[in-house]
PDB file of N, CA, C and O in Angstrom:
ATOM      1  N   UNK A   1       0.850  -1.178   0.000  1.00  0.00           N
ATOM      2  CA  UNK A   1       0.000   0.000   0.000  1.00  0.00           C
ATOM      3  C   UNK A   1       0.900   1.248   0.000  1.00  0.00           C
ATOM      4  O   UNK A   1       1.868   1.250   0.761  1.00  0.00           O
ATOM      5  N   UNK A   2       0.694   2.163  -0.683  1.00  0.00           N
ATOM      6  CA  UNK A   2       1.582   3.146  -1.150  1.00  0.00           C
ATOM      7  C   UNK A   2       0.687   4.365  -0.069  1.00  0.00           C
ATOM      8  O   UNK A   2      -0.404   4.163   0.464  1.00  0.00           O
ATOM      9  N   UNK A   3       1.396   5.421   0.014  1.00  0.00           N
ATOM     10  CA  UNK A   3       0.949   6.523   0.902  1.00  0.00           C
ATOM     11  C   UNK A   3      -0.140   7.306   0.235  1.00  0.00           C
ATOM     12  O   UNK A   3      -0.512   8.258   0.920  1.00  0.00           O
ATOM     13  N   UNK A   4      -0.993   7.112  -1.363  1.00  0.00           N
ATOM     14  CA  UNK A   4      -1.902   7.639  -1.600  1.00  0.00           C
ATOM     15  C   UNK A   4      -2.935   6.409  -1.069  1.00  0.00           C
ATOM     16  O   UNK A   4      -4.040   6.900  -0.842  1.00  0.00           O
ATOM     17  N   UNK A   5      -2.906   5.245  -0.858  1.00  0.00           N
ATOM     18  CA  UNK A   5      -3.620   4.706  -0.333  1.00  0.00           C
ATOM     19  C   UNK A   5      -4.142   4.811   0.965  1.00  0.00           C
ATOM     20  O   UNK A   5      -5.236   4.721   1.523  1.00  0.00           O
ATOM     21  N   UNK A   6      -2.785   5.070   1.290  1.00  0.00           N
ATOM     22  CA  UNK A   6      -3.074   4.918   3.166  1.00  0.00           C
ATOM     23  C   UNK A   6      -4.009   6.326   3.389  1.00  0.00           C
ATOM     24  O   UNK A   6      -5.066   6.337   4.020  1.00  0.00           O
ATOM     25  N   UNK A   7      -3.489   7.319   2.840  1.00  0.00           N
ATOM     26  CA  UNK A   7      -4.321   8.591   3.180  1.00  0.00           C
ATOM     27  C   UNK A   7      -5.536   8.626   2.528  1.00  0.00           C
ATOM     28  O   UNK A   7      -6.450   9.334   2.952  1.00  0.00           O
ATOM     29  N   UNK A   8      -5.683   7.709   1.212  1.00  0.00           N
ATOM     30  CA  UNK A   8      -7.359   8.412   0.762  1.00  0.00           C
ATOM     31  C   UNK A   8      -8.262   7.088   0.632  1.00  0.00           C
ATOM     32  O   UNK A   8      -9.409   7.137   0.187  1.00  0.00           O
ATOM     33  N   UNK A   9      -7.547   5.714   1.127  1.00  0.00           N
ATOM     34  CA  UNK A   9      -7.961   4.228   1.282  1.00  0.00           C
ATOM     35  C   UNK A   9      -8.109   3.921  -0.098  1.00  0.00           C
ATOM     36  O   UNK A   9      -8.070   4.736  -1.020  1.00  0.00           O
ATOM     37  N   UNK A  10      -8.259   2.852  -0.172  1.00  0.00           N
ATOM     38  CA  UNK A  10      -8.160   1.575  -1.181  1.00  0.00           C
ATOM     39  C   UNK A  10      -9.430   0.986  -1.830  1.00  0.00           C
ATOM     40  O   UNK A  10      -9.422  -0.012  -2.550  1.00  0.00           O
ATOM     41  N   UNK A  11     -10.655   1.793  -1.461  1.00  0.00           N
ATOM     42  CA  UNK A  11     -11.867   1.382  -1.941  1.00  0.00           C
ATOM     43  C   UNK A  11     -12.043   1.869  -3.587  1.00  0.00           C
ATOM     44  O   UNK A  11     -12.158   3.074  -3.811  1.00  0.00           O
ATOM     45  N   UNK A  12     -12.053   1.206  -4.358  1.00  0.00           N
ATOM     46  CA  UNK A  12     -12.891   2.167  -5.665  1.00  0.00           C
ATOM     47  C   UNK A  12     -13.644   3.299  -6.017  1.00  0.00           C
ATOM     48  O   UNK A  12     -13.783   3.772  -7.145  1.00  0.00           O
ATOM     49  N   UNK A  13     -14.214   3.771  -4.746  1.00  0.00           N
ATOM     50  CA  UNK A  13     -15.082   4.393  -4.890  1.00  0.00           C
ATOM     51  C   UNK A  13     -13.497   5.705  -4.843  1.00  0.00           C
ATOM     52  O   UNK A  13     -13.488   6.681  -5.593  1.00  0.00           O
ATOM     53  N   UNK A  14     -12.786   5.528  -4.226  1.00  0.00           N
ATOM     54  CA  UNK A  14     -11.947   6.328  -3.637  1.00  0.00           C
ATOM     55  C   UNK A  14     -10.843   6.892  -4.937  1.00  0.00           C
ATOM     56  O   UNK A  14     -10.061   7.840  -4.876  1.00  0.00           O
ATOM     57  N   UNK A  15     -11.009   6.270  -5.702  1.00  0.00           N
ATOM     58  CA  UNK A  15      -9.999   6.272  -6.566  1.00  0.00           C
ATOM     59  C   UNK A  15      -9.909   7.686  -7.269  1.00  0.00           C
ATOM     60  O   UNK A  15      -8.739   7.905  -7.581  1.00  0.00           O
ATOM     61  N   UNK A  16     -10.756   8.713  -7.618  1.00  0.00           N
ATOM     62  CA  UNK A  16     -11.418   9.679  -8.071  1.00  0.00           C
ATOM     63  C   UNK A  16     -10.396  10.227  -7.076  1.00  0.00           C
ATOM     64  O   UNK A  16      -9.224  10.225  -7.453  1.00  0.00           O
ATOM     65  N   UNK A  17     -10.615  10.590  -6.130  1.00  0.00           N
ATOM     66  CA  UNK A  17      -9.622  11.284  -4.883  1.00  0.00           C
ATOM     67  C   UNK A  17      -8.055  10.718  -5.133  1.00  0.00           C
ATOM     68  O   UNK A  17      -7.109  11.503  -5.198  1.00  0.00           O
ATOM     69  N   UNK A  18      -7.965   9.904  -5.207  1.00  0.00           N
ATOM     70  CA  UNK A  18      -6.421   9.413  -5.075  1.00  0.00           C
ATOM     71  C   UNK A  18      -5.899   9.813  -6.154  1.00  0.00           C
ATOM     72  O   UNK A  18      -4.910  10.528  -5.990  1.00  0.00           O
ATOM     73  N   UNK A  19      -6.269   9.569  -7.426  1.00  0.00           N
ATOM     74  CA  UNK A  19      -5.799  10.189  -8.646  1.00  0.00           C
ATOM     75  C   UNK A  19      -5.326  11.584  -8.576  1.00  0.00           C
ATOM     76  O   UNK A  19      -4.172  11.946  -8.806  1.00  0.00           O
ATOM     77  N   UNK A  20      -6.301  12.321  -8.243  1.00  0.00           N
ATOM     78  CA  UNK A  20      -6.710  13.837  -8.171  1.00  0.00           C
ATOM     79  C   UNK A  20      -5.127  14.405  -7.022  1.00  0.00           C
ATOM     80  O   UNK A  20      -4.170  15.153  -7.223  1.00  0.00           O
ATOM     81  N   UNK A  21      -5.427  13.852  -6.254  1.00  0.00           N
ATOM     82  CA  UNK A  21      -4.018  13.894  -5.327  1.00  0.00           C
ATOM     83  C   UNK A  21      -2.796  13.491  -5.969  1.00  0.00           C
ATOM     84  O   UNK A  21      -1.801  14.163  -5.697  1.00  0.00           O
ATOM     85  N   UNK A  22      -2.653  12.386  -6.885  1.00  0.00           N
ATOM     86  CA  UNK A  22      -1.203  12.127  -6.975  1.00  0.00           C
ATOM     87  C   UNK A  22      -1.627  13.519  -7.948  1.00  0.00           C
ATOM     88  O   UNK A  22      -1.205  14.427  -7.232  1.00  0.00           O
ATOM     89  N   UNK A  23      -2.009  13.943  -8.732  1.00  0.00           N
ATOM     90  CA  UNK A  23      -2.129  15.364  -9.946  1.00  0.00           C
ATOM     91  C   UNK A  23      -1.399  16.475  -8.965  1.00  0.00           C
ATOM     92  O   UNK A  23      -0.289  16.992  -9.089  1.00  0.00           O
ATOM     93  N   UNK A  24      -2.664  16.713  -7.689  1.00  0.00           N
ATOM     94  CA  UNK A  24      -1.720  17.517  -7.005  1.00  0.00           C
ATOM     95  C   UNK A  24       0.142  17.598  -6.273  1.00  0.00           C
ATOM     96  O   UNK A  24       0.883  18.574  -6.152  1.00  0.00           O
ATOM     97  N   UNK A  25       0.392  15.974  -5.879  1.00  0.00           N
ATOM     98  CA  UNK A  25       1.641  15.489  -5.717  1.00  0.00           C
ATOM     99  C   UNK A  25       2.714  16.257  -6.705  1.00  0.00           C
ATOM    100  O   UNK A  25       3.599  17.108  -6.618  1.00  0.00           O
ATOM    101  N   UNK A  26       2.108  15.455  -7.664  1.00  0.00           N
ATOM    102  CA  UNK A  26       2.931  16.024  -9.103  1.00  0.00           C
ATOM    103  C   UNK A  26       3.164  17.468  -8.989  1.00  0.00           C
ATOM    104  O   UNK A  26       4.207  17.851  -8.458  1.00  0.00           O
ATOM    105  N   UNK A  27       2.340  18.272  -9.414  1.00  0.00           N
ATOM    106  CA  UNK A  27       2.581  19.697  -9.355  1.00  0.00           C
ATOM    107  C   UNK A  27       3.446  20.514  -8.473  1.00  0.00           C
ATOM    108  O   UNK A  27       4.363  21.289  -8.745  1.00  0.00           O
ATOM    109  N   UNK A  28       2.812  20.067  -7.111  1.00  0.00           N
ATOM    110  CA  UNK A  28       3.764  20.791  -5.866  1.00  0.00           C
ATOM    111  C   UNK A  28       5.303  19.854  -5.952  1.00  0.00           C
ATOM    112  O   UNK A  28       6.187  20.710  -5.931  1.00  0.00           O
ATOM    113  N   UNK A  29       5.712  18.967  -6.008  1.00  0.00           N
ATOM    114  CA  UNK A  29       7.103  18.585  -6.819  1.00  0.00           C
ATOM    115  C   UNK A  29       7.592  19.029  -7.476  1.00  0.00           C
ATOM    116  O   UNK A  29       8.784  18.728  -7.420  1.00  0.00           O
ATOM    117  N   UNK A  30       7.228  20.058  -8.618  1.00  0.00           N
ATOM    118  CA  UNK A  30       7.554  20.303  -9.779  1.00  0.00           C
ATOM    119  C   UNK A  30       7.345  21.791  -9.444  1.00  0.00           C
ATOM    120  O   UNK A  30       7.926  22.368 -10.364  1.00  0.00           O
ATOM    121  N   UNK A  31       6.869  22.652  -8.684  1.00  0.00           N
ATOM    122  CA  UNK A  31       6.649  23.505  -8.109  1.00  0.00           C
ATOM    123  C   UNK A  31       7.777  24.385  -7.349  1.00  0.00           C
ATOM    124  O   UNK A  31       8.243  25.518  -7.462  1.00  0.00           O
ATOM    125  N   UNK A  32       8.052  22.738  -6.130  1.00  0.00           N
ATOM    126  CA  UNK A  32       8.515  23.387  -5.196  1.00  0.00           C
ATOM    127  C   UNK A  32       9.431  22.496  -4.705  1.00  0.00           C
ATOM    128  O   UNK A  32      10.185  22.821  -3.788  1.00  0.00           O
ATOM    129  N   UNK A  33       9.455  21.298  -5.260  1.00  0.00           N
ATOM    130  CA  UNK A  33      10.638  19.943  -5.058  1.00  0.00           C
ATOM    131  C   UNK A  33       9.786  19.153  -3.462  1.00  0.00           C
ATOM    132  O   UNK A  33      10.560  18.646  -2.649  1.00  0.00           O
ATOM    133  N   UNK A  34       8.569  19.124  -3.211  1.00  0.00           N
ATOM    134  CA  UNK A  34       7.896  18.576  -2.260  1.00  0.00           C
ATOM    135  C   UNK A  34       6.775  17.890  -2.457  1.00  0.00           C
ATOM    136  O   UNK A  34       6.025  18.199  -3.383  1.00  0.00           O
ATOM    137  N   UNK A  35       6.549  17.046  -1.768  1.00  0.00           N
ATOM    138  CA  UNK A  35       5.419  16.578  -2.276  1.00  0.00           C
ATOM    139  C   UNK A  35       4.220  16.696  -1.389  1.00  0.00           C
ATOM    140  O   UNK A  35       4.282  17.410  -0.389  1.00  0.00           O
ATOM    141  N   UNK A  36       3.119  16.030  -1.699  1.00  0.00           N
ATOM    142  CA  UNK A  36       1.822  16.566  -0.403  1.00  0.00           C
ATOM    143  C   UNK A  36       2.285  15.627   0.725  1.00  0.00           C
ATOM    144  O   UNK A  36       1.711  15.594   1.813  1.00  0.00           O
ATOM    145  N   UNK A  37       3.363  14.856   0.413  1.00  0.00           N
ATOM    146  CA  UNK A  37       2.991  14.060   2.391  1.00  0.00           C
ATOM    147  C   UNK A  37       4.443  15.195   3.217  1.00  0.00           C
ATOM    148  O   UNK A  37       4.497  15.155   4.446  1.00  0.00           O
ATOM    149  N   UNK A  38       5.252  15.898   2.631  1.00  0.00           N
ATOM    150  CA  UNK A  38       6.237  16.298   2.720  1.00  0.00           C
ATOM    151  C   UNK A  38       5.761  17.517   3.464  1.00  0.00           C
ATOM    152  O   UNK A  38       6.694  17.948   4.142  1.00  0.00           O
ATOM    153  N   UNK A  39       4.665  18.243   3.600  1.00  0.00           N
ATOM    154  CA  UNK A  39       4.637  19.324   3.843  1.00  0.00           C
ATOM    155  C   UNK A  39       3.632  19.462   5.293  1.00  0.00           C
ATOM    156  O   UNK A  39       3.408  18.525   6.059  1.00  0.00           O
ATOM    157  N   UNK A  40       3.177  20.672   5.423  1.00  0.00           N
ATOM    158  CA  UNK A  40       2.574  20.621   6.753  1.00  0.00           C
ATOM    159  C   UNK A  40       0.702  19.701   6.170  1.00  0.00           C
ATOM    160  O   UNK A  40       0.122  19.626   5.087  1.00  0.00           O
ATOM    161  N   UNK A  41       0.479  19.347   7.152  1.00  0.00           N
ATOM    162  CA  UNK A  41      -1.241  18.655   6.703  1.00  0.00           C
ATOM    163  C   UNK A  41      -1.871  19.746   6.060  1.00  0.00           C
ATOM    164  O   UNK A  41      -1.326  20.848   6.119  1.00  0.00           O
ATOM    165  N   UNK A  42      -3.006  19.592   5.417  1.00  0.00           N
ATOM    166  CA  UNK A  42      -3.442  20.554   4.884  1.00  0.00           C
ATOM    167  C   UNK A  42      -5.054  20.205   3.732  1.00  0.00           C
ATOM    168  O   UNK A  42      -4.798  19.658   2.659  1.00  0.00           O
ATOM    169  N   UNK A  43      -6.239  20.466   3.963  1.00  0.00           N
ATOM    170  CA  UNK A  43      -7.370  19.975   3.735  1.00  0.00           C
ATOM    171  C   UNK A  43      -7.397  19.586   2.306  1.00  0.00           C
ATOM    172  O   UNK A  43      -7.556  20.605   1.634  1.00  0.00           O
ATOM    173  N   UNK A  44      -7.310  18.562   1.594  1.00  0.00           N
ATOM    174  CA  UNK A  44      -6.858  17.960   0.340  1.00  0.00           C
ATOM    175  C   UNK A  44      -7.849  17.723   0.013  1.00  0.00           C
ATOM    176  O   UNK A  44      -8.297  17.965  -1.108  1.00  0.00           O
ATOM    177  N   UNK A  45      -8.711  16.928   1.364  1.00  0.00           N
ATOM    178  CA  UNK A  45      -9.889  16.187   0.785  1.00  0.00           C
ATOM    179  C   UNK A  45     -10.956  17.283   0.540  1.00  0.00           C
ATOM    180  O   UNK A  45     -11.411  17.509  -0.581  1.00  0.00           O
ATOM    181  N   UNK A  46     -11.268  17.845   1.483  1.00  0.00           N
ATOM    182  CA  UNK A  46     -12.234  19.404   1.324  1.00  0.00           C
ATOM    183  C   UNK A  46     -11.891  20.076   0.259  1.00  0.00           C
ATOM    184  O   UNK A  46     -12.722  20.788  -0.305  1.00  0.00           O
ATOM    185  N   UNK A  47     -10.633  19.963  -0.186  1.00  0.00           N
ATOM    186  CA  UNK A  47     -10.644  20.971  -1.830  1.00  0.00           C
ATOM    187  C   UNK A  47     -11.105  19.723  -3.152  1.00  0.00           C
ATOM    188  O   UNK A  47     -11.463  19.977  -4.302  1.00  0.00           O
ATOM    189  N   UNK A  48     -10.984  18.719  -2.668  1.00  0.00           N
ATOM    190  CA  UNK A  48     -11.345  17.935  -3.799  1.00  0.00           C
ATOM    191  C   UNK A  48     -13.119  17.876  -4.160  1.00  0.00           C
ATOM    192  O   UNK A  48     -13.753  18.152  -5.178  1.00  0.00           O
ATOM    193  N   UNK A  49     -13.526  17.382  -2.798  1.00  0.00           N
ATOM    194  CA  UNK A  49     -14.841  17.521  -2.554  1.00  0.00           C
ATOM    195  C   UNK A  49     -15.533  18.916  -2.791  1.00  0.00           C
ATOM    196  O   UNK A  49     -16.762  18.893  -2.857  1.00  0.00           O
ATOM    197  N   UNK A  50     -14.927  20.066  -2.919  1.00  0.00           N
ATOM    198  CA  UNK A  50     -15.428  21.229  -3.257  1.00  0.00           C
ATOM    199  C   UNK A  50     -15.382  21.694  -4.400  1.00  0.00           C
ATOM    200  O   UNK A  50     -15.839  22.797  -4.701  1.00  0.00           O
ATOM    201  N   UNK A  51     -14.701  20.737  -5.348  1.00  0.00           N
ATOM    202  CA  UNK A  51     -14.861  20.498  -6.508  1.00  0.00           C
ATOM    203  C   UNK A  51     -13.737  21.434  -7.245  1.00  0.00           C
ATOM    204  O   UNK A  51     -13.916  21.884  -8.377  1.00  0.00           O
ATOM    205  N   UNK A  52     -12.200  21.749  -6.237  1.00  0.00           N
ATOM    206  CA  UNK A  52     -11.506  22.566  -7.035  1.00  0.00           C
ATOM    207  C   UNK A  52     -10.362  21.536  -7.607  1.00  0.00           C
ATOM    208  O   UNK A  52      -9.994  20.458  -7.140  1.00  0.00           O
ATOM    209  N   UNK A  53      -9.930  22.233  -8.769  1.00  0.00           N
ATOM    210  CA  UNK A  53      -9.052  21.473  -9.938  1.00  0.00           C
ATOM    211  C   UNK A  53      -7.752  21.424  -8.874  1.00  0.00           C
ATOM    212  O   UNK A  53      -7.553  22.335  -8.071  1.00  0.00           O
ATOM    213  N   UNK A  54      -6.824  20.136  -8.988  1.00  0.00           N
ATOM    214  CA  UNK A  54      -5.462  20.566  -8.699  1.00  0.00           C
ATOM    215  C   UNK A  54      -4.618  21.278  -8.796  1.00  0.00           C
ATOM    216  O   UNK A  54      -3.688  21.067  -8.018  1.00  0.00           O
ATOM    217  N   UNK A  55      -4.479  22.399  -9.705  1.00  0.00           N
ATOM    218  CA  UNK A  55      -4.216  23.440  -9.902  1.00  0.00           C
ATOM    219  C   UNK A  55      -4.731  24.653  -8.836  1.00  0.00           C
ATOM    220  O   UNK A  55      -3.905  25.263  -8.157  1.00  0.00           O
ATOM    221  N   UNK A  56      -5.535  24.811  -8.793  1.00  0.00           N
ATOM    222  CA  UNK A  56      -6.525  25.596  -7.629  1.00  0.00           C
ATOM    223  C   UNK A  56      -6.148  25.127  -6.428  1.00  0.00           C
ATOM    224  O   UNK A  56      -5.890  25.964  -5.563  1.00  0.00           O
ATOM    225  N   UNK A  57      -6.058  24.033  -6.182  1.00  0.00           N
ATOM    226  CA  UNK A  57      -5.852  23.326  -4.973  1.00  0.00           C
ATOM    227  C   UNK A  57      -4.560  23.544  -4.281  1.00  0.00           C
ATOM    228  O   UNK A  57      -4.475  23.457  -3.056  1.00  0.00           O
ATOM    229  N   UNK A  58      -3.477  23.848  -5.104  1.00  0.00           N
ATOM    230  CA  UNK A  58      -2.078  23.448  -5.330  1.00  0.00           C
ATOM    231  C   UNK A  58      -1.870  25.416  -4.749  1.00  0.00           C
ATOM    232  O   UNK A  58      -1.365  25.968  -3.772  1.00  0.00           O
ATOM    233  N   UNK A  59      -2.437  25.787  -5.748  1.00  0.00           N
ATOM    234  CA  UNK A  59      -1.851  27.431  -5.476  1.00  0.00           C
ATOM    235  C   UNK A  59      -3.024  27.991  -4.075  1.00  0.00           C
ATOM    236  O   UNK A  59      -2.892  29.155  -3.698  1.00  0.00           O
ATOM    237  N   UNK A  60      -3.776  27.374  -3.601  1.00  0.00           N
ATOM    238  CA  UNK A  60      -4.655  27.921  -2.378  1.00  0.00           C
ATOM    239  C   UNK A  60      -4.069  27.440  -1.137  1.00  0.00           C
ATOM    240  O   UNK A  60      -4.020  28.075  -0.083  1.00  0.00           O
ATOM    241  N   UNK A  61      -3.470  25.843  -1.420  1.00  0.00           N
ATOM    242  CA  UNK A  61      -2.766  25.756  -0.234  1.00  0.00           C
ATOM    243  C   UNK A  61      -1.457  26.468  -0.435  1.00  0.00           C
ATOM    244  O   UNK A  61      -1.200  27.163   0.548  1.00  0.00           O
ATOM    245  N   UNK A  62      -0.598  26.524  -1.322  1.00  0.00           N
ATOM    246  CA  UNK A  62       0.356  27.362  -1.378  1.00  0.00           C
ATOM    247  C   UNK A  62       0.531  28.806  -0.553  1.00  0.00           C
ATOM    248  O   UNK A  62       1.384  29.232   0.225  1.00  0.00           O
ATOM    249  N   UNK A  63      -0.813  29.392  -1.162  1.00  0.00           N
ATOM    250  CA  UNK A  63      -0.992  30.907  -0.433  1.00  0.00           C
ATOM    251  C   UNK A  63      -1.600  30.922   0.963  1.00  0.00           C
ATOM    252  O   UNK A  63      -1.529  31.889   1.721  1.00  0.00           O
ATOM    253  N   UNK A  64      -2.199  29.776   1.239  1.00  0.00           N
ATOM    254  CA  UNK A  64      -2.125  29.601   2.725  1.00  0.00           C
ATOM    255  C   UNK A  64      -0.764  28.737   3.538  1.00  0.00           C
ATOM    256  O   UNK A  64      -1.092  28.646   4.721  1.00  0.00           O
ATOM    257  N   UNK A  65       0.046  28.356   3.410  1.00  0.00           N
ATOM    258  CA  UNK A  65       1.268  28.565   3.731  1.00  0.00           C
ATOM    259  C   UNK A  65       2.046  29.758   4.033  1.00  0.00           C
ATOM    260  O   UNK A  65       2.579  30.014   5.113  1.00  0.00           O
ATOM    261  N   UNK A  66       2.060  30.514   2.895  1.00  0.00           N
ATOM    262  CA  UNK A  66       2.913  31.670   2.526  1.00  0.00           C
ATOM    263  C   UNK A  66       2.190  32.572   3.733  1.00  0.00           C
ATOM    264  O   UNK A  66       2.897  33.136   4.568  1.00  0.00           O
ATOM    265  N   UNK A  67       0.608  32.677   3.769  1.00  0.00           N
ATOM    266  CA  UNK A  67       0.243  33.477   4.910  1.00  0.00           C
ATOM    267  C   UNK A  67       0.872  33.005   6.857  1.00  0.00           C
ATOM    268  O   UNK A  67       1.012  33.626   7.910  1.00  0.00           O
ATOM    269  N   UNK A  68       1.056  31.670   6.403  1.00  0.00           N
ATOM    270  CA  UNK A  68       1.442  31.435   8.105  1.00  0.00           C
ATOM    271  C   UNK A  68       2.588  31.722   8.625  1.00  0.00           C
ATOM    272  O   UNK A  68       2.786  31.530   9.825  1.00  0.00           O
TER     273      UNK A  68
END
């Protein structure tokens, strides 16, 4: 079980989320040389479920970082 599993589980239904996350993974790597387990926690699932793109996701947690 790889660490997108462990954090968004292993059900099918789940897979929609896990994808969507490694997208975000990718980006903030390529970003910033980090990845999402690398950094402080930060609501992944609430931006997915709120229906924002990884992109959106990627630069909102970004700028909430930068604010703390």
């Amino acid at each position: 079980m790889d660490d997108f599993e462990q954090y968004a589980g292993t059900d099918p239904q789940d897979a929609p989320f896990r994808d969507w996350l490694r997208k975000c993974n990718a980006m903030l790597i390529k970003k910033v040389g980090l990845g999402v387990f690398d950094l402080p926690d930060w609501t992944w699932r609430d931006a997915f479920e709120d229906g924002a793109t990884p992109a959106q996701a990627v630069a909102e947690m970004r700028e909430e970082m930068e604010d703390a």
